[in-house]
C-alpha positions in Angstrom: 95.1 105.9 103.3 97.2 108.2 101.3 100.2 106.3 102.1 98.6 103.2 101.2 97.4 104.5 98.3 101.3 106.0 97.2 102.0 102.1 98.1 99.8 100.5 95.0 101.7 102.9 92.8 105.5 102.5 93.8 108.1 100.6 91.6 110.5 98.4 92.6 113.1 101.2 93.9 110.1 102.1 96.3 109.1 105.6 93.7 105.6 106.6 92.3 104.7 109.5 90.9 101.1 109.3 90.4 98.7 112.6 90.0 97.2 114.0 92.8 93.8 113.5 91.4 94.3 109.6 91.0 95.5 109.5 95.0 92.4 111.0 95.7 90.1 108.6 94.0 92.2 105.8 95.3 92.6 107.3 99.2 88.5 108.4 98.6 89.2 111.8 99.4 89.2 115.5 97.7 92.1 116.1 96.2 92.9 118.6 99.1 92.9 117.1 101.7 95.5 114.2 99.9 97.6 117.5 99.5 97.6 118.0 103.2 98.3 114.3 104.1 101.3 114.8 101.8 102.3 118.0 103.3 102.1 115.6 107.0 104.1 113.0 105.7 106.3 114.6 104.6 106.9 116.7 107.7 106.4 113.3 109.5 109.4 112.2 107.6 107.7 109.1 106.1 107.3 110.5 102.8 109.9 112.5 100.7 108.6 114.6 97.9 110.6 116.0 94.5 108.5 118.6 93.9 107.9 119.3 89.8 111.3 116.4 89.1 108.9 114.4 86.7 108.2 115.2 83.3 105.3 117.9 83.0 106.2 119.3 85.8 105.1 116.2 88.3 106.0 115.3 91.7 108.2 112.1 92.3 107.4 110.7 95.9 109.3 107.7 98.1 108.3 106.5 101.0 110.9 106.2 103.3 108.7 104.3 106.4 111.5 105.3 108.8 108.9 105.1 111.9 105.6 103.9 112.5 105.5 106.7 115.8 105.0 109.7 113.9 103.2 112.6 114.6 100.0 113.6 112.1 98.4 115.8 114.4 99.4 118.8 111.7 97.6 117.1 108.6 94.3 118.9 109.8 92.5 116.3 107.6 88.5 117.3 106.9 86.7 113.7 106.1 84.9 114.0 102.7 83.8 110.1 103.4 83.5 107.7 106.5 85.7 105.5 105.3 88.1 108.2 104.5 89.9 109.2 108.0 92.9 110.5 109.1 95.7 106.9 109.4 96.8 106.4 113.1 100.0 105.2 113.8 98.5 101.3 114.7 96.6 101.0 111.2 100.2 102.4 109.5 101.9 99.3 111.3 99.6 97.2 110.2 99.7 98.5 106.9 103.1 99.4 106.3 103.9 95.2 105.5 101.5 95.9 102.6 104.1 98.9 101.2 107.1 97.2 102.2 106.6 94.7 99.8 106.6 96.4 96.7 109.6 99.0 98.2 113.4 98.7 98.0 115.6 101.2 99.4 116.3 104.3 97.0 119.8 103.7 95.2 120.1 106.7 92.3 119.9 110.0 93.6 117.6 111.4 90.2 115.8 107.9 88.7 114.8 107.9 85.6 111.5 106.1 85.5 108.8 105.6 83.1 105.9 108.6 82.7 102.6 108.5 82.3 102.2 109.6 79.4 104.5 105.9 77.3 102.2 104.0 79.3 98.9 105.7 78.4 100.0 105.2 75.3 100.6 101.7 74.8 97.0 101.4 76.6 95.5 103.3 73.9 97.7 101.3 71.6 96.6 97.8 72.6 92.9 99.1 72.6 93.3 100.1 69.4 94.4 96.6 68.5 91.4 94.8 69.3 89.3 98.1 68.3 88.0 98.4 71.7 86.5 101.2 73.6 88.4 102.1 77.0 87.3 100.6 80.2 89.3 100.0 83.5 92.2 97.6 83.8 93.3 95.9 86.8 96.0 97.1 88.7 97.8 94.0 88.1 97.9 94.8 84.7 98.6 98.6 84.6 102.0 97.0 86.7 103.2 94.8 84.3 102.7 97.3 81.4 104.8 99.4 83.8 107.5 96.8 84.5 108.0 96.2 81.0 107.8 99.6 80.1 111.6 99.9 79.3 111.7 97.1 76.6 108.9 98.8 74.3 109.7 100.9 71.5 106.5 103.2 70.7 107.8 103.2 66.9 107.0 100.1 66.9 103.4 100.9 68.1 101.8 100.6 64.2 103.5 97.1 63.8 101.7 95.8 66.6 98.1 97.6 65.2 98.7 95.9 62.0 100.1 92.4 63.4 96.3 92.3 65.5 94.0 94.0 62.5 95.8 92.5 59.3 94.1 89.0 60.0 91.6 87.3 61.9 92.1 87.0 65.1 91.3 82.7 65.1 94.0 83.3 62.0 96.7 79.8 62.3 98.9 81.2 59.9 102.4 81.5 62.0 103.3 84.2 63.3 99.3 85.4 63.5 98.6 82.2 65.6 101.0 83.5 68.6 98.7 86.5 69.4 96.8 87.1 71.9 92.9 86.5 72.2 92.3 89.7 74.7 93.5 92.7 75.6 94.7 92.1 79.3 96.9 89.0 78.0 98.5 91.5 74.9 99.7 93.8 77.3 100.6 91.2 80.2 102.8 90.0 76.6 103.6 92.6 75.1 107.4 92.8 74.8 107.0 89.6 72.9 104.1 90.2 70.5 105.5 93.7 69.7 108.5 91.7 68.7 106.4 89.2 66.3 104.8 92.4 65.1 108.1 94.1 64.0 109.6 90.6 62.6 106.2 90.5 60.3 105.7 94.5 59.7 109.3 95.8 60.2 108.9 99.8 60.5 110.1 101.3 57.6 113.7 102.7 58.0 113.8 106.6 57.7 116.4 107.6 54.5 119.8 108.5 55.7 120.5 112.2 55.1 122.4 113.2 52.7 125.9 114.7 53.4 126.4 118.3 53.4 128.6 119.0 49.7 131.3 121.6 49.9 130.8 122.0 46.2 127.9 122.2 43.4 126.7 120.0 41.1 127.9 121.9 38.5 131.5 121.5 39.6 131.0 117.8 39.2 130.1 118.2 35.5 132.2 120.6 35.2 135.2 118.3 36.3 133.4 115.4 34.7 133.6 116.4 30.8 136.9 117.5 31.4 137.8 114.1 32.5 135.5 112.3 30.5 134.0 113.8 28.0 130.6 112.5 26.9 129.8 110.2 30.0 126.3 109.9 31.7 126.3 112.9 34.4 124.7 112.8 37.8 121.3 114.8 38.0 121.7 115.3 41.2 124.7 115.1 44.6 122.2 112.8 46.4 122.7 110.4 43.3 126.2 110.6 43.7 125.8 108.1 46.8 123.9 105.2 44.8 126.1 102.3 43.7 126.3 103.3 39.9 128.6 105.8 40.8 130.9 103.9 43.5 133.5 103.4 40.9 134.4 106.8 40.4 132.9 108.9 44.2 136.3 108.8 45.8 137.6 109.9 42.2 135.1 112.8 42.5 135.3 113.6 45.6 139.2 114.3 46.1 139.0 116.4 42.9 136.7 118.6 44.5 138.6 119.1 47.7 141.7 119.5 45.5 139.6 122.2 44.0 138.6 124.0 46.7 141.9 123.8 48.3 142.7 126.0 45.3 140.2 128.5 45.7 141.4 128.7 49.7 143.2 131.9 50.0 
């Protein structure tokens, strides 16, 4: 059941790193004895565990299925259920078509996959679209969210909140007319309507910092009234990088580095 259960979860290089506490609900048992089954698999050699190698401090699993003939007399499992008992190795060959078709071999040595945490939020995210309170999703789509995962940009998140709340949702103004009517199509979507939601409600572009001044901005007046007398002065260095003063910055600039070229010992 455990196995199974690590199966649902598993991406398409064959890893999952769900919580102990979500195995057990799934497998119906205390989260115990799921420990113990994964101690057994592991031993068995079916499972291979990195412990603490997610982020948090969470386990990343693979299940390797090298043998159906393996030996779980050691797992010591206590049934907390009846339907809950201990996987012998017929139901595991039976089973194990079920987990080979959502596992490839293992090809990177440390993957980097998506955590729990991006896709919880996007969840909370498209709830918060359609101002809904949480409720289970299907698994089905929980999995898409997950393959898609990579292509989302959670900066983007309040684009998509204000693409879904700034008009009706029956809106046929363009754009507005390409969202979705529910919750489980946004997020089987969601690549795309985040897309529409940036190219309506770009996220505003955070200001470029300024550059670091090996000088004052007294040495610029100071080297501008010699130069020029009774022209307009900078109130600031900042404002020496707007475009009212792009016909004279290089000008500026070398005479300062000239200057403290000069004060160099």
């Amino acid at each position: 059941m455990v196995l199974l259960a690590l199966a649902d979860y598993t991406n398409s290089n064959g890893i999952a790193w769900p919580a102990v506490p979500i195995l057990a609900k799934k497998a119906r048992m205390s989260k115990r004895n799921v420990q113990r089954c994964l101690r057994a698999l592991e031993k068995a050699g079916e499972l291979e565990i990195r412990p603490n190698k997610g982020r948090r401090g969470s386990n990343i699993y693979r299940i390797t299925l090298t043998s159906t003939e393996s030996n779980n007399t050691d797992a010591h499992v206590t049934h907390d259920v009846g339907v809950a008992k201990t996987m012998s190795p017929v139901s595991l060959a039976h089973g194990s078509s079920v987990a080979q078709s959502v596992i490839k071999p293992l090809v990177e040595i440390t993957p980097i996959v998506p955590t729990g945490d991006e896709i919880e939020f996007w969840i909370r995210t498209c709830f918060e679209c359609f101002k809904q309170p949480r409720r289970l999703l299907q698994v089905r789509i929980k999995r898409k969210l997950l393959q898609s995962i990579g292509d989302l940009d959670t900066q983007h998140a309040g684009s998509l909140v204000k693409f879904y709340r700034s008009e009706p949702l029956d809106s046929r103004k363009p754009l507005y007319s390409s969202r979705r009517h529910s919750l489980e199509h946004l997020i089987l979507d969601l690549p795309r309507q985040l897309a529409l939601a940036v190219q309506e409600y770009p996220p505003p572009v955070p200001p470029k910092p300024s550059p670091e001044y090996s000088f004052t901005i007294e040495d610029v007046w100071e080297y501008l009234r010699e130069e020029y007398h009774d022209c307009p002065l900078p109130r600031s260095l900042a404002e020496l990088d707007t475009s009212q003063w792009d016909g004279v910055r290089s000008e500026i600039l070398e005479a300062m580095r000239t200057k403290n070229e000069k004060k160099a010992p």
